[in-house]
mmCIF file of the C-alpha atoms, coordinates in Angstrom:
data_MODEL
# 
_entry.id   MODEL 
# 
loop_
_atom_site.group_PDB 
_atom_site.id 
_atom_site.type_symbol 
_atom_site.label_atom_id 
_atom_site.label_alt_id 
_atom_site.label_comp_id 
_atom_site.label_asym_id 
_atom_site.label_entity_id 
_atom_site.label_seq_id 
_atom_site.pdbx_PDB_ins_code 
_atom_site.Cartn_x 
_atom_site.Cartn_y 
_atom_site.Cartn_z 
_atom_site.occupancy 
_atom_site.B_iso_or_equiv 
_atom_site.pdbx_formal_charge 
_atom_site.auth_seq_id 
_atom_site.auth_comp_id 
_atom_site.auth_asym_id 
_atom_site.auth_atom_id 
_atom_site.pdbx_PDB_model_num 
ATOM 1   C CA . UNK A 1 1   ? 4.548   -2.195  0.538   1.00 0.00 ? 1   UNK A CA 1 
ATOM 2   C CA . UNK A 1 2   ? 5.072   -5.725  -1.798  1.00 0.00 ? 2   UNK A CA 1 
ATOM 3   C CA . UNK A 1 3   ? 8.083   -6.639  0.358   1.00 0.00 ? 3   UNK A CA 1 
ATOM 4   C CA . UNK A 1 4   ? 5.613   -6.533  3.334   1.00 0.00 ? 4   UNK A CA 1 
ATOM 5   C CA . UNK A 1 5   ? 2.920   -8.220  1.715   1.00 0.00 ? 5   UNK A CA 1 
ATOM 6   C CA . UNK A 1 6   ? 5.113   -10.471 0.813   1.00 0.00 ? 6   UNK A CA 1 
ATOM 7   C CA . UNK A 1 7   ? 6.954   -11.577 4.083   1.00 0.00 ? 7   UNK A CA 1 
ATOM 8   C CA . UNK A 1 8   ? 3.169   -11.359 5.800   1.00 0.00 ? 8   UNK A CA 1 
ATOM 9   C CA . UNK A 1 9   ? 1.946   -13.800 3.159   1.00 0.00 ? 9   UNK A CA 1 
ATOM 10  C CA . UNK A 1 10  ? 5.141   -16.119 3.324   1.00 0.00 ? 10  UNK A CA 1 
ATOM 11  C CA . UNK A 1 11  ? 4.400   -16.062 7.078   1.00 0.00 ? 11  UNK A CA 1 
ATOM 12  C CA . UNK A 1 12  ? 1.107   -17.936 6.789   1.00 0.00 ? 12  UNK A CA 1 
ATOM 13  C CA . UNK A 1 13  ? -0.955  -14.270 7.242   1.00 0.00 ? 13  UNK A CA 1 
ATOM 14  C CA . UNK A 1 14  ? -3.920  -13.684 5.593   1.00 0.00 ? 14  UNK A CA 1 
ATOM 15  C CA . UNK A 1 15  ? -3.164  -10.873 2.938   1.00 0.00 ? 15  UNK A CA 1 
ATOM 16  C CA . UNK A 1 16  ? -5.788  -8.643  0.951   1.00 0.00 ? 16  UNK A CA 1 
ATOM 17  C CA . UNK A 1 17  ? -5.255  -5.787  -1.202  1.00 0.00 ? 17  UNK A CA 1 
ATOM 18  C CA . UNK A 1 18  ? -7.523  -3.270  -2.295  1.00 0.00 ? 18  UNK A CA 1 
ATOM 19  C CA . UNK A 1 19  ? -6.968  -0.961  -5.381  1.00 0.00 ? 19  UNK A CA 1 
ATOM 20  C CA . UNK A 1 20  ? -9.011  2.005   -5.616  1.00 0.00 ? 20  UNK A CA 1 
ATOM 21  C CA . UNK A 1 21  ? -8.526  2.362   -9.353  1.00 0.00 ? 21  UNK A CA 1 
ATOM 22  C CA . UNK A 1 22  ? -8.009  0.959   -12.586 1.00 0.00 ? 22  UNK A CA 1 
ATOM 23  C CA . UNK A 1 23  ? -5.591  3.165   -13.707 1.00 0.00 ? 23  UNK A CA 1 
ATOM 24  C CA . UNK A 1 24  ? -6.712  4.665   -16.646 1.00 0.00 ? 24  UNK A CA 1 
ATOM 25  C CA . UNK A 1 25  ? -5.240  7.976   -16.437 1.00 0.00 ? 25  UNK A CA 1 
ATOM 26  C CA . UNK A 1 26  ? -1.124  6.873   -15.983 1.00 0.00 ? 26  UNK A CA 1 
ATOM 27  C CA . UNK A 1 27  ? 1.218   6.295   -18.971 1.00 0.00 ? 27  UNK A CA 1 
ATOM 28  C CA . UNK A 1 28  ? 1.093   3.494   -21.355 1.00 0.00 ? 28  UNK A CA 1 
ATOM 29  C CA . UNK A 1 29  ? 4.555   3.138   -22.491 1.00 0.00 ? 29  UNK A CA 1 
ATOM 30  C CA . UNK A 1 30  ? 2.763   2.671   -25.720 1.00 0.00 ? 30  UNK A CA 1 
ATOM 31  C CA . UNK A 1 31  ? 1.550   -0.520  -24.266 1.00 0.00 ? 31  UNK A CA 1 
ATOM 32  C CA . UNK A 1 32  ? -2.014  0.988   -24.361 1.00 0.00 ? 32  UNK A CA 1 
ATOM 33  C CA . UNK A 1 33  ? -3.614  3.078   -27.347 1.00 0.00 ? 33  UNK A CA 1 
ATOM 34  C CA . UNK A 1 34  ? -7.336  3.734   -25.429 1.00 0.00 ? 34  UNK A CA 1 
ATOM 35  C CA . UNK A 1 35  ? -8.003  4.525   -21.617 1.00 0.00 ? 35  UNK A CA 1 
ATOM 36  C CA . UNK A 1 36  ? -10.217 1.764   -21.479 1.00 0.00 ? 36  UNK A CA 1 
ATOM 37  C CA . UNK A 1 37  ? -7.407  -0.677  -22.563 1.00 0.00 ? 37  UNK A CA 1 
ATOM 38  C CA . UNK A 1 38  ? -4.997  0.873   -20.277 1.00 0.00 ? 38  UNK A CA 1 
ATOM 39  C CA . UNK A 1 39  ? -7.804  0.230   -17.334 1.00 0.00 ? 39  UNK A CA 1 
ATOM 40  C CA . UNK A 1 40  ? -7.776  -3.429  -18.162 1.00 0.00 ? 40  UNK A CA 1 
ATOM 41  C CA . UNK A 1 41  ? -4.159  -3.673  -19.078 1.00 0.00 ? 41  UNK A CA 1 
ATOM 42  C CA . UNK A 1 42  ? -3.342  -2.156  -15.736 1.00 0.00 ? 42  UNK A CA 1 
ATOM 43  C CA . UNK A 1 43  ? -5.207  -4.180  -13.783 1.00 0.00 ? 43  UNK A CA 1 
ATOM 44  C CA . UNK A 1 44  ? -3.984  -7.010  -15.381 1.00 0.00 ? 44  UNK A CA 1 
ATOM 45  C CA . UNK A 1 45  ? -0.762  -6.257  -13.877 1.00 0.00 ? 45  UNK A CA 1 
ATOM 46  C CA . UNK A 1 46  ? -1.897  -5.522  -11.105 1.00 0.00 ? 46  UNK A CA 1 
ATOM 47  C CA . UNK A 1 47  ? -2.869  -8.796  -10.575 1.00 0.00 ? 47  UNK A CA 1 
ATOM 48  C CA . UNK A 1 48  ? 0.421   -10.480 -11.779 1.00 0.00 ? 48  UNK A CA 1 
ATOM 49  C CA . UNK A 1 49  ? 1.929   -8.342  -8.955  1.00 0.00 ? 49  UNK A CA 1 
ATOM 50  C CA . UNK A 1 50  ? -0.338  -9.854  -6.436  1.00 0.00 ? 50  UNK A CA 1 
ATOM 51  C CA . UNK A 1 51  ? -0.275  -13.435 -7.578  1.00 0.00 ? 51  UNK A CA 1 
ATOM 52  C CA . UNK A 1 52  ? 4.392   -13.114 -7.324  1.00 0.00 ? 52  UNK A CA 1 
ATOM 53  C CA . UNK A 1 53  ? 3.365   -11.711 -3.862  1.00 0.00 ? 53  UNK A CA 1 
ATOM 54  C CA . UNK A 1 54  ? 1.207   -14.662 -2.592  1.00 0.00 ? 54  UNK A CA 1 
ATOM 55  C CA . UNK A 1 55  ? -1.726  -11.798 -1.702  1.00 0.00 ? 55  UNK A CA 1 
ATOM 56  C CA . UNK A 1 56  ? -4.341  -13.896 -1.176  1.00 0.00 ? 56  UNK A CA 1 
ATOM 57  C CA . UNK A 1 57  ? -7.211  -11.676 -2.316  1.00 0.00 ? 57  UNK A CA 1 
ATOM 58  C CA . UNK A 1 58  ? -6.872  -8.863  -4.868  1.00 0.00 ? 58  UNK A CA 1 
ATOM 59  C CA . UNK A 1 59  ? -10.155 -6.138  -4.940  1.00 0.00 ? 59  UNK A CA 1 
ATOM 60  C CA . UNK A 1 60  ? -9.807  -3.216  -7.782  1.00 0.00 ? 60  UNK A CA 1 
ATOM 61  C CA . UNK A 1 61  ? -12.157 -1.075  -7.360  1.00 0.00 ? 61  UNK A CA 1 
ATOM 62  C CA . UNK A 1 62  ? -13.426 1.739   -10.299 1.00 0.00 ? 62  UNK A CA 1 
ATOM 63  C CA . UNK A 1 63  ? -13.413 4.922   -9.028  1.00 0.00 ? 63  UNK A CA 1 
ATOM 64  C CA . UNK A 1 64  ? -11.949 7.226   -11.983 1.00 0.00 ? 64  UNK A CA 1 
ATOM 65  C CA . UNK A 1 65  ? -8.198  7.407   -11.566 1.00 0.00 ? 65  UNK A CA 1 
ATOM 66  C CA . UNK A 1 66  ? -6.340  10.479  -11.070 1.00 0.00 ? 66  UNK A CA 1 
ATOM 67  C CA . UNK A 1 67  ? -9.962  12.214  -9.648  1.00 0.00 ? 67  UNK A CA 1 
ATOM 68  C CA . UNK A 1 68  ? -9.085  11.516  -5.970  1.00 0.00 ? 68  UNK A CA 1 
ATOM 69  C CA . UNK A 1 69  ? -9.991  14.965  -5.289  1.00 0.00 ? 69  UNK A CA 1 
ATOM 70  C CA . UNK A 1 70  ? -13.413 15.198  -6.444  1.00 0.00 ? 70  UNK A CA 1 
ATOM 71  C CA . UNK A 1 71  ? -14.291 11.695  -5.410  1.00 0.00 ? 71  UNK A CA 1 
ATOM 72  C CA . UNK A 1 72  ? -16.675 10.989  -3.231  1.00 0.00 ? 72  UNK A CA 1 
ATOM 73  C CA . UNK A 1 73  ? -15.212 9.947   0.236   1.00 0.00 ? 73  UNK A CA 1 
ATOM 74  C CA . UNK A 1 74  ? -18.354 9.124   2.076   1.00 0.00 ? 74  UNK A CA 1 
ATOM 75  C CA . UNK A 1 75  ? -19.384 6.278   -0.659  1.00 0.00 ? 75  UNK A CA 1 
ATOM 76  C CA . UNK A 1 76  ? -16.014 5.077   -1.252  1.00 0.00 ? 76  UNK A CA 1 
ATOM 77  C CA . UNK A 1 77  ? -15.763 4.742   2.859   1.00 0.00 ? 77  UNK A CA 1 
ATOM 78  C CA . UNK A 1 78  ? -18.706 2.658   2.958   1.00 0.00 ? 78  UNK A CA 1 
ATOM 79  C CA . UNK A 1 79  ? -17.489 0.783   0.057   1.00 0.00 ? 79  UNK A CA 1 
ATOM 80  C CA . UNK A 1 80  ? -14.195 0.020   1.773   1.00 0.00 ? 80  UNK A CA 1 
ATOM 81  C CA . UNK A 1 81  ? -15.889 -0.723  5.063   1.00 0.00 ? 81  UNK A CA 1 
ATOM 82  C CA . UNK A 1 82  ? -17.610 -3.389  3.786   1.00 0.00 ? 82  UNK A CA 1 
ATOM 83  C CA . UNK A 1 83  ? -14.571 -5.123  2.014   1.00 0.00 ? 83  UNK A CA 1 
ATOM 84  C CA . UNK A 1 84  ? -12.627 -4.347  5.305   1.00 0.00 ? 84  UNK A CA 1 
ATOM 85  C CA . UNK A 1 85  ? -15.311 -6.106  7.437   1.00 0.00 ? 85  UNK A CA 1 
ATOM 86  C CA . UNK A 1 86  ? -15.655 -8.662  5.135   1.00 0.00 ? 86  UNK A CA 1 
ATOM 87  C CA . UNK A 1 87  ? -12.262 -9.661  4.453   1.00 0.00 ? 87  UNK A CA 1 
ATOM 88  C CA . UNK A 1 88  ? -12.301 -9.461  8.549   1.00 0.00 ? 88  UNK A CA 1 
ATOM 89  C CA . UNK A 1 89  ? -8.816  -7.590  9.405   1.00 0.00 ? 89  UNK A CA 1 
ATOM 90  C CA . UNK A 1 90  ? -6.888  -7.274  11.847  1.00 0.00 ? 90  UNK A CA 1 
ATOM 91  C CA . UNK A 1 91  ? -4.388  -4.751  10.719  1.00 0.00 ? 91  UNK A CA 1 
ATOM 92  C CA . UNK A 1 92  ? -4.757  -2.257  7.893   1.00 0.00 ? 92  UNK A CA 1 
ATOM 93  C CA . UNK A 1 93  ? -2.031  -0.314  6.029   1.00 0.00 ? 93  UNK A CA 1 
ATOM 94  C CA . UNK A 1 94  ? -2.561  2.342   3.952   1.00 0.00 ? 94  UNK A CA 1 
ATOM 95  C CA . UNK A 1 95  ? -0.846  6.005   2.719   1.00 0.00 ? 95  UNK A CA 1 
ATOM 96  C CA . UNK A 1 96  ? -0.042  8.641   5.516   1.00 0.00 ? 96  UNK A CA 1 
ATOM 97  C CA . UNK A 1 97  ? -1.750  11.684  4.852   1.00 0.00 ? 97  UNK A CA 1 
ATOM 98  C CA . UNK A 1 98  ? 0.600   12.941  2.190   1.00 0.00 ? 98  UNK A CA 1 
ATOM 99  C CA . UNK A 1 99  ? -0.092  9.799   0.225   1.00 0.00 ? 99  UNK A CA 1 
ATOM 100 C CA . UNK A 1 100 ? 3.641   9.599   0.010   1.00 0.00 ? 100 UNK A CA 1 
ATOM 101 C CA . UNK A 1 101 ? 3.617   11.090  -3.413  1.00 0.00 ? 101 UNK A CA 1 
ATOM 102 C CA . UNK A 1 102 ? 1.193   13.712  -2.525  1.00 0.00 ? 102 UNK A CA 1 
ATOM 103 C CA . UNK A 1 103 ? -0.784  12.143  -5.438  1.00 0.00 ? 103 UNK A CA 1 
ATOM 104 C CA . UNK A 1 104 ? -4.759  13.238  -5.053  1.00 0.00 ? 104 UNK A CA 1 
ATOM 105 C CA . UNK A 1 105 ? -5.497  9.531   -4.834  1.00 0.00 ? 105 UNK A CA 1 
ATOM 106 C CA . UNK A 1 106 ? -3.131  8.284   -2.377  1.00 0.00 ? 106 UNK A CA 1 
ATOM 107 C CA . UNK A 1 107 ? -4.277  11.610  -0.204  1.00 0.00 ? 107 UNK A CA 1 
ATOM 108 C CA . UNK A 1 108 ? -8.656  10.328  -0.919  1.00 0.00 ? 108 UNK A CA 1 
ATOM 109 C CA . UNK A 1 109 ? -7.719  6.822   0.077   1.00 0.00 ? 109 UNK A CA 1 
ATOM 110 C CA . UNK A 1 110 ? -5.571  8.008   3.271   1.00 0.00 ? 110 UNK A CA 1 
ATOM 111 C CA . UNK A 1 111 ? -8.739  10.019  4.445   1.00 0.00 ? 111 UNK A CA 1 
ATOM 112 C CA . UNK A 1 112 ? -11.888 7.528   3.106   1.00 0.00 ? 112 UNK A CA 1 
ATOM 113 C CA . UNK A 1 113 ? -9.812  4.624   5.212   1.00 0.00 ? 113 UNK A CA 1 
ATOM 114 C CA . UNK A 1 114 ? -9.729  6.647   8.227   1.00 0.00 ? 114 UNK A CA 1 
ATOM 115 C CA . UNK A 1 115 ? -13.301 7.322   7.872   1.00 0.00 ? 115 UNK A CA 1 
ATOM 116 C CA . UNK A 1 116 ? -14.416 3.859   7.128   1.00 0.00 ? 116 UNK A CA 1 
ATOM 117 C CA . UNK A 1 117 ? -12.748 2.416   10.371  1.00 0.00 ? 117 UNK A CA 1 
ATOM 118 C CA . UNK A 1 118 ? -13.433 5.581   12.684  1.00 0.00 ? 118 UNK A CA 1 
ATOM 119 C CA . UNK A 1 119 ? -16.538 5.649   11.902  1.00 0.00 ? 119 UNK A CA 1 
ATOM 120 C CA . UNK A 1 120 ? -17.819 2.142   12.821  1.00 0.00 ? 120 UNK A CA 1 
ATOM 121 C CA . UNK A 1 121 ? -18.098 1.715   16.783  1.00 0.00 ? 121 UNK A CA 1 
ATOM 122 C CA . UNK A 1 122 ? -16.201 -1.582  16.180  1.00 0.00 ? 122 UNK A CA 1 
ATOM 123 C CA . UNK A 1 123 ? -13.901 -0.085  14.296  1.00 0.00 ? 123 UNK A CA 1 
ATOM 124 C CA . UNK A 1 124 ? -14.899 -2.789  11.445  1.00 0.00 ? 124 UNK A CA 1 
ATOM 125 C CA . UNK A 1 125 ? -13.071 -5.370  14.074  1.00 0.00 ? 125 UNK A CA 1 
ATOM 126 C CA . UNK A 1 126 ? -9.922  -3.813  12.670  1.00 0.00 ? 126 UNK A CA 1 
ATOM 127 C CA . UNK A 1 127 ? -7.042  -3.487  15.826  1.00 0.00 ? 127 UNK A CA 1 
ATOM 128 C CA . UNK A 1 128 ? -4.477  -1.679  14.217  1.00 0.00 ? 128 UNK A CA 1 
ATOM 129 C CA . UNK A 1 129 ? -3.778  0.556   11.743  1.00 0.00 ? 129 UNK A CA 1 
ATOM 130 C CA . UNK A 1 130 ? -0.574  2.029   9.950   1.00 0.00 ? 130 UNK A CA 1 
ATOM 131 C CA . UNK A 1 131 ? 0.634   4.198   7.176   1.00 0.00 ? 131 UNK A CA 1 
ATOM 132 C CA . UNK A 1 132 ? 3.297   3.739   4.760   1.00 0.00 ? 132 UNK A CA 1 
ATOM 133 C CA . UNK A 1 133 ? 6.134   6.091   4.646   1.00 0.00 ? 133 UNK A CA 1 
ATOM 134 C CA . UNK A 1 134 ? 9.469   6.762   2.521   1.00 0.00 ? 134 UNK A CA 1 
ATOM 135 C CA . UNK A 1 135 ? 12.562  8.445   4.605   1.00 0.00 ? 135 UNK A CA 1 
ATOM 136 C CA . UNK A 1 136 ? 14.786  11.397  4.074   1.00 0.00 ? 136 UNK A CA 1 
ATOM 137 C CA . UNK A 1 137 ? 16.569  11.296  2.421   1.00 0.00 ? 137 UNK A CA 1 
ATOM 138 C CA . UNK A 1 138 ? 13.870  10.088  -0.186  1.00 0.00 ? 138 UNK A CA 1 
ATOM 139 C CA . UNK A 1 139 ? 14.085  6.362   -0.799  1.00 0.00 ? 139 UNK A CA 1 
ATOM 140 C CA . UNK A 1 140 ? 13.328  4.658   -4.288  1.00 0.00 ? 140 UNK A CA 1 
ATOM 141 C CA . UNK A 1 141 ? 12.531  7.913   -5.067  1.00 0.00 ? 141 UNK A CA 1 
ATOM 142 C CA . UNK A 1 142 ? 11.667  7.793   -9.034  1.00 0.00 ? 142 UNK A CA 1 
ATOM 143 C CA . UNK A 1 143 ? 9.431   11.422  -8.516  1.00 0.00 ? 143 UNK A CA 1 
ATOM 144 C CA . UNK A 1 144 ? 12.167  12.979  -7.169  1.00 0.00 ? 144 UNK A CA 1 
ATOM 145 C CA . UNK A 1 145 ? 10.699  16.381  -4.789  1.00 0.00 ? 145 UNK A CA 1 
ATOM 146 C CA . UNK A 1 146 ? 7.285   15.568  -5.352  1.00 0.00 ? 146 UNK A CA 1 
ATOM 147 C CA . UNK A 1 147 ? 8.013   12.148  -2.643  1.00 0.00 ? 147 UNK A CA 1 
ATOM 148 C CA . UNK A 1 148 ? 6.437   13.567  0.998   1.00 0.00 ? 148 UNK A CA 1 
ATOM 149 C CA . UNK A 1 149 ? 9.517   12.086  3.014   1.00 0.00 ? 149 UNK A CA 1 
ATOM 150 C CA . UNK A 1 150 ? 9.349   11.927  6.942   1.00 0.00 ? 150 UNK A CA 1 
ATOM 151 C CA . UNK A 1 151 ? 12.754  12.145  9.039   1.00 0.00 ? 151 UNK A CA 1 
ATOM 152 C CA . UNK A 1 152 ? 13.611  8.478   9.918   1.00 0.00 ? 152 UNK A CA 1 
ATOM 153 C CA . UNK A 1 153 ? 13.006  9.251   13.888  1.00 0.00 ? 153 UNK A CA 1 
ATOM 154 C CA . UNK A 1 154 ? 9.474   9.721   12.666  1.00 0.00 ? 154 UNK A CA 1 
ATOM 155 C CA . UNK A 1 155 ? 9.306   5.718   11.909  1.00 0.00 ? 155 UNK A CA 1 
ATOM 156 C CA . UNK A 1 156 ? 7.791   3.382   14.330  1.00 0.00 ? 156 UNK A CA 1 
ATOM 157 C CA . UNK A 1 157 ? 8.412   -0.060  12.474  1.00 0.00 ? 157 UNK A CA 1 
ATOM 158 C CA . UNK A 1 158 ? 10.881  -0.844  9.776   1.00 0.00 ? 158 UNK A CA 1 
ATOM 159 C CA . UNK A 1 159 ? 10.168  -4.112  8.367   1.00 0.00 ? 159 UNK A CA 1 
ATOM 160 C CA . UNK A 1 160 ? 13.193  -5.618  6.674   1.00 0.00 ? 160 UNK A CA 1 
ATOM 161 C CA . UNK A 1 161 ? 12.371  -7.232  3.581   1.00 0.00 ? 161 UNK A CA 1 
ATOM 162 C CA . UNK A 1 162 ? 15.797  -8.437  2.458   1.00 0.00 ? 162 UNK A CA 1 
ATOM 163 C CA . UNK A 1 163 ? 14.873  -11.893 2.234   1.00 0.00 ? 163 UNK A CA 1 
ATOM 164 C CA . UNK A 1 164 ? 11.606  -10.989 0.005   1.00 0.00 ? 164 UNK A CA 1 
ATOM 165 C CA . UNK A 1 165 ? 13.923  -8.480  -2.304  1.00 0.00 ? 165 UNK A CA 1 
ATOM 166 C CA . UNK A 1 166 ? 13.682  -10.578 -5.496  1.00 0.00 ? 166 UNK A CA 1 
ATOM 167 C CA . UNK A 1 167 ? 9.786   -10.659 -4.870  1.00 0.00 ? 167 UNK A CA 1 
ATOM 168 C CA . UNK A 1 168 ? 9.759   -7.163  -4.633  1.00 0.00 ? 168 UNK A CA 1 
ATOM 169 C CA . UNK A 1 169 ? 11.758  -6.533  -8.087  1.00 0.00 ? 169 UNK A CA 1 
ATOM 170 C CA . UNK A 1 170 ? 9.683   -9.619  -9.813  1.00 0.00 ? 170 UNK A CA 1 
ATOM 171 C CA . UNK A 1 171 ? 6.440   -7.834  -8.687  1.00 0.00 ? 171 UNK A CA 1 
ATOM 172 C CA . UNK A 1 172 ? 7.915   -4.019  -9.840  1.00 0.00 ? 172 UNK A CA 1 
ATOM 173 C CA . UNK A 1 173 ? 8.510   -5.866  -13.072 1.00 0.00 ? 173 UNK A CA 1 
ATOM 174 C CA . UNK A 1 174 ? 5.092   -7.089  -13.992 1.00 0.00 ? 174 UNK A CA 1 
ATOM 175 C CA . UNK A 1 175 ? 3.729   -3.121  -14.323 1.00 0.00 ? 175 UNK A CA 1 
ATOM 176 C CA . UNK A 1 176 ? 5.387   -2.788  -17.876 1.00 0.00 ? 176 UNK A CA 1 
ATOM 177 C CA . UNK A 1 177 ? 3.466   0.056   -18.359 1.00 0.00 ? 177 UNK A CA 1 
ATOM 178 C CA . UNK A 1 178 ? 4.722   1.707   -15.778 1.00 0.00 ? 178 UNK A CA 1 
ATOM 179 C CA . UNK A 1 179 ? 8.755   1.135   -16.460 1.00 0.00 ? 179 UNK A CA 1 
ATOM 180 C CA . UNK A 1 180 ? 9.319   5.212   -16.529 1.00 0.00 ? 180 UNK A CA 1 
ATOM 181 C CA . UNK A 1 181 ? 8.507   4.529   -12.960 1.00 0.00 ? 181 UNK A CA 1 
ATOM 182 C CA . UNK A 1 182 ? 9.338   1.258   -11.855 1.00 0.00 ? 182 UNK A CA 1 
ATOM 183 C CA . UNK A 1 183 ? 12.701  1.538   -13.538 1.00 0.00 ? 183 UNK A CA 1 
ATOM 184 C CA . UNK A 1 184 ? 14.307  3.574   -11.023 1.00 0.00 ? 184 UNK A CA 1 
ATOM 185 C CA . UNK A 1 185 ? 13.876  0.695   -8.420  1.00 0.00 ? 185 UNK A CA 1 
ATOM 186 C CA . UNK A 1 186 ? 14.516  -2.167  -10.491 1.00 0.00 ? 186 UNK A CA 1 
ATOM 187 C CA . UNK A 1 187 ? 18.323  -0.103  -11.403 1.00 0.00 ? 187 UNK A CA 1 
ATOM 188 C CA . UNK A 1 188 ? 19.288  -0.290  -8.132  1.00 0.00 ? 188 UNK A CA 1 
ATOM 189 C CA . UNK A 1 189 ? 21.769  -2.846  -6.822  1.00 0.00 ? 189 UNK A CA 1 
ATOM 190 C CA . UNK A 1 190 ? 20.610  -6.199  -5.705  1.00 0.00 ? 190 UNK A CA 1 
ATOM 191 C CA . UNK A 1 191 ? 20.289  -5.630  -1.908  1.00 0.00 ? 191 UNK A CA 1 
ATOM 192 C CA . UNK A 1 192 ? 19.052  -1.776  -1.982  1.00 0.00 ? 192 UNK A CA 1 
ATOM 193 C CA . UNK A 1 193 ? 15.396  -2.815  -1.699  1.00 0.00 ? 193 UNK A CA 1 
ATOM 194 C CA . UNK A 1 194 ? 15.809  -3.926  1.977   1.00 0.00 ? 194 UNK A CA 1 
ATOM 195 C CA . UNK A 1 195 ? 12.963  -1.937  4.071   1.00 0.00 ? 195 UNK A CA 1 
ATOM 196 C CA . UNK A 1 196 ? 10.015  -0.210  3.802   1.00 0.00 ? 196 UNK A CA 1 
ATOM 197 C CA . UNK A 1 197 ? 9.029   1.756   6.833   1.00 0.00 ? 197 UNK A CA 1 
ATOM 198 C CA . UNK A 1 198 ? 5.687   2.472   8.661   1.00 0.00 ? 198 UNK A CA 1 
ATOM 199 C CA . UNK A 1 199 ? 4.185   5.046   11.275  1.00 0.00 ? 199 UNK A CA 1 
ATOM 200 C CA . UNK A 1 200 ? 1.279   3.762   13.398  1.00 0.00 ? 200 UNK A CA 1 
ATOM 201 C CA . UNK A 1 201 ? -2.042  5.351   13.403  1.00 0.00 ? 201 UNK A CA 1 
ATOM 202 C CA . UNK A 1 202 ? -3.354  3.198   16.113  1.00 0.00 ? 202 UNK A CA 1 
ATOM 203 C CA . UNK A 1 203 ? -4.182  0.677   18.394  1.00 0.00 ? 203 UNK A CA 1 
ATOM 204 C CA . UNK A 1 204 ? -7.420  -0.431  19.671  1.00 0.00 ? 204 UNK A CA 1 
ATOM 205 C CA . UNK A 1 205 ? -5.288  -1.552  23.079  1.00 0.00 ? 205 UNK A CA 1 
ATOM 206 C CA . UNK A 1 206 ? -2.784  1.561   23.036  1.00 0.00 ? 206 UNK A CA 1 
ATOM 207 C CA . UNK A 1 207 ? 0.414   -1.196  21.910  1.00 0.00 ? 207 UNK A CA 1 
ATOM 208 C CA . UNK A 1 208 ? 3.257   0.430   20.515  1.00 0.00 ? 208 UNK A CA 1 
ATOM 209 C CA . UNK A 1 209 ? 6.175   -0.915  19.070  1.00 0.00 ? 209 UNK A CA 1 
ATOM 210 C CA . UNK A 1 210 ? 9.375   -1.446  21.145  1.00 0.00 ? 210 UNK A CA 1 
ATOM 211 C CA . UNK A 1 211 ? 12.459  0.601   19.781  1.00 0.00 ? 211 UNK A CA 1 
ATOM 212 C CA . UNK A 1 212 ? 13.497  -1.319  16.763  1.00 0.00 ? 212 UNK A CA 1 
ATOM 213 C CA . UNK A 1 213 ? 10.781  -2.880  15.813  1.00 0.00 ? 213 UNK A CA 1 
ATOM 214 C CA . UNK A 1 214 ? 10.239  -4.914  12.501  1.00 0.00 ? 214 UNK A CA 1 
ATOM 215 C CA . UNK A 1 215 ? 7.118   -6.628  13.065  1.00 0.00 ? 215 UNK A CA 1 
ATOM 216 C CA . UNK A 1 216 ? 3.279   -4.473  12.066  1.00 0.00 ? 216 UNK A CA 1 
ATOM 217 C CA . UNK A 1 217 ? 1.641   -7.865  13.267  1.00 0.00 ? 217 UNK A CA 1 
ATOM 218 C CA . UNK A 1 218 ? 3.548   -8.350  16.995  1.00 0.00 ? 218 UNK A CA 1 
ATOM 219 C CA . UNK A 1 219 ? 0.808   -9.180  19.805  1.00 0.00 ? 219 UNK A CA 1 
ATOM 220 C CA . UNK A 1 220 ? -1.973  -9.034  17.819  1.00 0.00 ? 220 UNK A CA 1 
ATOM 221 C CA . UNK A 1 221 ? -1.773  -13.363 17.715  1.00 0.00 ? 221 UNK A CA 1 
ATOM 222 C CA . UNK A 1 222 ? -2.323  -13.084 21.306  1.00 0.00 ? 222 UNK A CA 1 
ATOM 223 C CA . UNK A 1 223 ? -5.110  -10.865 21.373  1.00 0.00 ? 223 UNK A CA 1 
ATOM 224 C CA . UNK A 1 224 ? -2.792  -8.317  22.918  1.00 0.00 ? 224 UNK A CA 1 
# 
């Protein structure tokens, strides 16, 4: 989602990201001889991703990476609650429930979002929330048949991010240790990295978006 971040940021929208893990478990690319010094390598990256983005406030959590399964959803829902209410959002975005690369993670942080913000009777203030998707065929696709691709009539907003492309790539490019994965994207021909598409969980006021879409923010300005 960096092209949205970006284009929400460059907007004048408060941005926030939170990152569940350090990433201690993922490859090095020999960047890294210790888990511990791929954690803080990792999230050092992290970080430089963030700042090309213009996110305005960068969280990394330390649940162990990779463990998503065996986490513990209840405490890391509380723990995102309070960031969420804190941070005071209007919008969230996070994985579908396939965590797009089916990825035990992604699918632990779809599920502990859900039951931060359903399970507050404010909804932590929060008034909308979506999930990332990829389409079919599978887009930027660097894990080939593991990607959980939805058909592109399952889309609700795609939010063109032509104009934030070379902050996209610039971001891809400061996780070095990740270039097995990143490279796929950053191959591509200048202009290929043009949307990134969403599916909306909800709204606290029942909006949808209006056939052709491209905005995961419209009426919530006016308290629509």
């Amino acid at each position: 989602m960096a092209g949205t971040l970006a284009k929400a940021a460059a907007a004048g929208a408060r941005t926030a990201l939170i990152c569940a893990t350090r990433g201690e478990a993922g490859q090095s690319a020999g960047l890294a001889e210790t888990r511990e010094a791929l954690a803080a390598l990792r999230s050092a990256e992290l970080r430089c991703s963030a700042e090309v983005l213009g996110v305005g406030e960068l969280v990394i959590l330390d649940y162990a990476d990779g463990a998503g399964a065996s986490w513990d959803l209840a405490d890391l829902a509380d723990t995102l609650a309070a960031h969420i209410r804190r941070i005071a959002a209007d919008a969230v975005i996070t994985f579908d429930d396939q965590g797009i690369t089916r990825h035990p993670d992604h699918v632990a942080l779809h599920r502990a979002v859900r039951l931060a913000l359903e399970a507050a009777p404010d909804r932590l203030g929060v008034r909308r929330l979506w999930y990332q998707v990829v389409t079919c065929p599978q887009e930027a696709s660097p894990e080939g048949p593991t990607y959980a691709c939805v058909s592109p009539e399952a889309v609700d907003v795609t939010v063109d991010i032509r104009a934030v492309e070379p902050l996209k790539r610039a971001a891809l490019a400061c996780h070095r240790s990740q270039a097995a994965d990143t490279r796929w994207m950053l191959d591509q021909p200048e202009g290929s990295l043009a949307a990134e598409h969403y599916v909306l969980g909800w709204d606290v006021n029942g909006w949808r978006p209006v056939p052709g879409a491209g905005d995961l923010l419209a009426g919530l300005e006016a308290g629509s």
